[in-house]
C-alpha angles and dihedrals in degrees: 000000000000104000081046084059097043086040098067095053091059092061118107122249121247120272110252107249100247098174116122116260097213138038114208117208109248083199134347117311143177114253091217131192090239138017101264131071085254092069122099117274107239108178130321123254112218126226108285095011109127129214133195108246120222137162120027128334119219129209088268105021142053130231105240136183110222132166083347103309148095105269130146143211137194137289097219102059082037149073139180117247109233 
């Protein structure tokens, strides 16, 4: 029981979560269903409107929460908040 014990001190701490928690729109954007221009456009976020990310990023769209759901918008009329 005791190198169980001693075990769990030697783990590494978690990492601190250092991702930004908003996006801000650089110009005006679709908020879509899916990342891809393919996806449903759901409303459109003005330049300088913020919105809460949430779920997965891709290489060319950020994870966003709107009215409640995962939705995304693109990387380039967009930016994360540091």
């Amino acid at each position: 029981m005791s190198a169980v014990a001693a075990g769990d001190a030697d783990e590494p701490e978690d990492a601190p979560d250092n991702e930004p928690g908003t996006i801000i729109a650089t110009g005006d954007v679709y908020i879509r269903s899916l990342p891809s221009t393919s996806g449903a456009k759901c409303a459109v976020l003005h330049k300088g409107e913020r919105l809460e990310r949430a779920g997965e990023d891709t290489a060319n769209w950020y994870g966003v929460l709107y009215n409640g759901k995962q939705r995304y918008v693109s990387r380039k009329y967009a930016k994360a908040e540091e």
